[in-house]
C-alpha positions in Angstrom: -18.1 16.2 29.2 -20.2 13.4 31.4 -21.8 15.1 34.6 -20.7 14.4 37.9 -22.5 11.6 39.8 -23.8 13.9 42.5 -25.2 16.2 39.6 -27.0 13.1 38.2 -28.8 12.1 41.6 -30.2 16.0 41.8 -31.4 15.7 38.5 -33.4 12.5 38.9 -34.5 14.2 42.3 -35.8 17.3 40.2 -36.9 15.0 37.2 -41.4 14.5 38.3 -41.3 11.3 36.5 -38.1 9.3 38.3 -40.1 6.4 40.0 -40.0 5.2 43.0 -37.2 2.6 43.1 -34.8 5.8 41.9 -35.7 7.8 44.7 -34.8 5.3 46.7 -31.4 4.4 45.3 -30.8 7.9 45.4 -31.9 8.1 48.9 -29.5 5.3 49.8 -26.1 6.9 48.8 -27.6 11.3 49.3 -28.5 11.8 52.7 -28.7 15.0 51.8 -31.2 15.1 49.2 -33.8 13.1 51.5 -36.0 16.5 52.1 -35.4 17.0 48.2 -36.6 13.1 47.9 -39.5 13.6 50.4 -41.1 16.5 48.2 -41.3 14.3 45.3 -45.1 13.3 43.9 -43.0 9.3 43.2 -41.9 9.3 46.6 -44.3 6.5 48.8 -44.9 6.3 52.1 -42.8 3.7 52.8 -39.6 5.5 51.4 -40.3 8.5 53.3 -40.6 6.2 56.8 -37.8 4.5 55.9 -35.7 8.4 55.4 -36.9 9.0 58.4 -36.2 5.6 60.2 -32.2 7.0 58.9 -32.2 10.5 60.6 -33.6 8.7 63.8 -30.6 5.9 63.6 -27.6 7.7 62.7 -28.7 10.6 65.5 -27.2 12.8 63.1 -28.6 16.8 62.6 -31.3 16.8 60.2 -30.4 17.8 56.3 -31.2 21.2 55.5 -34.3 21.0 52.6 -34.0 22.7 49.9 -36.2 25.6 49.7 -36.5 26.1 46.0 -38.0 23.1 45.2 -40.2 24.1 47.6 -40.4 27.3 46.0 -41.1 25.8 42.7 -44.5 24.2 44.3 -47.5 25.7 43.4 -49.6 27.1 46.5 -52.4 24.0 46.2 -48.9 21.5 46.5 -47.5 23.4 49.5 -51.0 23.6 51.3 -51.6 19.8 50.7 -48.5 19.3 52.0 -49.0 21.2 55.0 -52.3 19.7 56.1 -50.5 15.9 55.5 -49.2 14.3 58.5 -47.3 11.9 56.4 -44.8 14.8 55.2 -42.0 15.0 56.7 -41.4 17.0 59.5 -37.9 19.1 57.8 -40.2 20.2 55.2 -43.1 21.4 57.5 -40.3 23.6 59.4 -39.5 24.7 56.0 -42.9 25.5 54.5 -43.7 27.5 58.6 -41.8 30.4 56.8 -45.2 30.7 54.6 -47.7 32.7 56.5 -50.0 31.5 54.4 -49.7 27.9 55.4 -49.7 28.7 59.0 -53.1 27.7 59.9 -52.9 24.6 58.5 -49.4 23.6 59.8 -50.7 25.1 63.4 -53.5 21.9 63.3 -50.5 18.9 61.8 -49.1 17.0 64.6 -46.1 16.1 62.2 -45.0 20.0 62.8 -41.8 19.6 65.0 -42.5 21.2 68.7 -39.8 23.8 68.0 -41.9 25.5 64.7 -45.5 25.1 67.0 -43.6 26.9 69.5 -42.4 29.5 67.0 -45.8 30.1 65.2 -47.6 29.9 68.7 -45.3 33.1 69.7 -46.0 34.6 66.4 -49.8 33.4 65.8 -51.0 33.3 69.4 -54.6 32.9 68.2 -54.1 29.7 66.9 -52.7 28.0 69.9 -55.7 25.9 71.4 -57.3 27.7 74.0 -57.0 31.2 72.4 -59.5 31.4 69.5 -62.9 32.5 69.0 -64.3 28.5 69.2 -62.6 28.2 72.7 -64.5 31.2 74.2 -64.9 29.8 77.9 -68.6 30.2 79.3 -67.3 32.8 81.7 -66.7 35.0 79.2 -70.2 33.9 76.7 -71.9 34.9 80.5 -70.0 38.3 80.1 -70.5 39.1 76.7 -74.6 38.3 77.7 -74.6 40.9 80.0 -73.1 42.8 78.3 -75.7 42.9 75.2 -78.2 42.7 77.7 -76.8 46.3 79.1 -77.2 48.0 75.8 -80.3 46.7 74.8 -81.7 47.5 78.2 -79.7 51.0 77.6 -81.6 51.4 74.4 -85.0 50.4 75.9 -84.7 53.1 78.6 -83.3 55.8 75.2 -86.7 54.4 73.8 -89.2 55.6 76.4 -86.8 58.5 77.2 -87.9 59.8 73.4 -91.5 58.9 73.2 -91.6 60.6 76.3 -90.2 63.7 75.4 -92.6 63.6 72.0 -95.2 63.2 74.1 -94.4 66.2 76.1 -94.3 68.6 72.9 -97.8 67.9 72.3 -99.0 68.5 75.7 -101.3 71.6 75.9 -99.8 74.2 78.2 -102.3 74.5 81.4 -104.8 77.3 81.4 -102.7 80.5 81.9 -103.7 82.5 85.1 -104.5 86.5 84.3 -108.1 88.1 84.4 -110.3 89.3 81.5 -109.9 92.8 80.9 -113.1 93.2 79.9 -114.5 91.8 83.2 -112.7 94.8 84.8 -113.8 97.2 82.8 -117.4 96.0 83.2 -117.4 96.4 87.0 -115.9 99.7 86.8 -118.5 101.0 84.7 -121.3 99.9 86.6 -120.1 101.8 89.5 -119.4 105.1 87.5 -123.0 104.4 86.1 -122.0 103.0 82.7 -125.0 100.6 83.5 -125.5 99.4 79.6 -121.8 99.5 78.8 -121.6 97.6 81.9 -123.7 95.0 81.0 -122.4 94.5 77.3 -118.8 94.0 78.8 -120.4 91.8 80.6 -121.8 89.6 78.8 -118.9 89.3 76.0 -116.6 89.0 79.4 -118.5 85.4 80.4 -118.1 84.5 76.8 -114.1 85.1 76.6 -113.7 83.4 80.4 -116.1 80.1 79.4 -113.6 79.5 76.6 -110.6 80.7 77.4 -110.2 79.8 81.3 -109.5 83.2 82.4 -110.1 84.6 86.2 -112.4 87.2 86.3 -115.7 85.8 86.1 -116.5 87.4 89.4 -115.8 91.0 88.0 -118.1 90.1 85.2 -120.9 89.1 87.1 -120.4 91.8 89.5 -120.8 94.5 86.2 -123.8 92.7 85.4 -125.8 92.6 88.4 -124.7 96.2 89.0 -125.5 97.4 85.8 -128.6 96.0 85.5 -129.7 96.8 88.9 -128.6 100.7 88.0 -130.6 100.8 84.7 -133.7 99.7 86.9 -133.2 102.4 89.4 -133.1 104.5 86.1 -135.9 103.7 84.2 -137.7 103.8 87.3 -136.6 107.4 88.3 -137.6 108.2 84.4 -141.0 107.2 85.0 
């Protein structure tokens, strides 16, 4: 049983190694097999002008490509073919459907306006004027101050801490109570404890001089006291 002509023209379309002056007798009589024709590595640039030279003549709706030869690509095919501005424009609408590819169909000027449009709506990052590159200087002057507010943040946290630490080590000031033994050595020089007096005292001055304590005045009182009473007593022994 022979196989129909239209049968044949597909195969020769699928076949890799049909050259070029197949393609384009098949391209002559299947209008509908130019987006098959335009995928094929045998098909030049001047075949694929000249299919496209036809759609723009005969004003008639583009031919639907056939997605599973597209399909059948590998992803380094597809991808070349989406960066190419020479492929045709029915198969760059085709391969939009790839997320994969749509960065590099986004930067093709051979993408038809309608798919921009549609990966624009989808991909708004990748319309010019919207990525990280296109940053206007208003907003590089804003995201300056903006760094320049935490780091000045974190200088003030800085010295916040160091002075804190600094406090901790701070020795408390001098606290203000009186000797107790600077008390008791007054008293007893006026009861007539004149040695106990004077030992008090003496050990009261020591404690004060180190320690900071009030007092001193009771402890000098005792002495002088004390000492003057063990005069008058030695005296009144003689």
């Amino acid at each position: 049983m022979s196989i129909p002509a239209q049968d044949e023209d597909l195969s020769r379309v699928d076949d890799p190694t049909t050259d070029a002056v197949t393609l384009a007798q098949v391209a002559g009589r299947r209008h509908d097999l130019h987006g098959a024709i335009a995928l094929h590595p045998n098909a030049g640039h001047d075949l694929l002008e000249w299919m496209r030279s036809q759609r723009k003549a005969a004003r008639q709706d583009p031919v639907p490509v056939d997605t599973t030869v597209i399909h059948a690509m590998t992803m380094a095919e597809r991808r070349r073919l989406a960066k190419s501005p020479e492929t045709d424009p029915l198969i760059l609408a085709a391969l939009a459907s790839d997320s994969l590819l749509v960065p590099d169909l986004s930067r093709n000027p051979s993408v038809p306006e309608a798919s921009r449009e549609a990966i624009y709506r989808k991909y708004p990052h990748l319309k010019p004027g919207h990525g990280p590159a296109a940053r206007s200087d208003q907003e590089s002057h804003h995201l300056g101050s903006a760094d320049a507010a935490v780091a000045a943040f974190k200088n003030r946290q800085a010295d916040a801490n160091r002075e804190h630490r600094a406090g901790m080590h701070t020795p408390s000031p001098p606290t203000e109570r009186t000797n107790g033994l600077a008390i008791v050595s007054f008293v007893l020089s006026l009861i007539g404890g004149s040695v106990l007096a004077i030992v008090f005292g003496h050990v009261a001055q020591s404690q004060i001089s180190r320690s900071g304590e009030r007092g001193g005045g009771f402890a000098t009182a005792g002495l002088v006291i004390g000492y003057l009473s063990l005069i008058v007593v030695i005296i009144l022994a003689l």
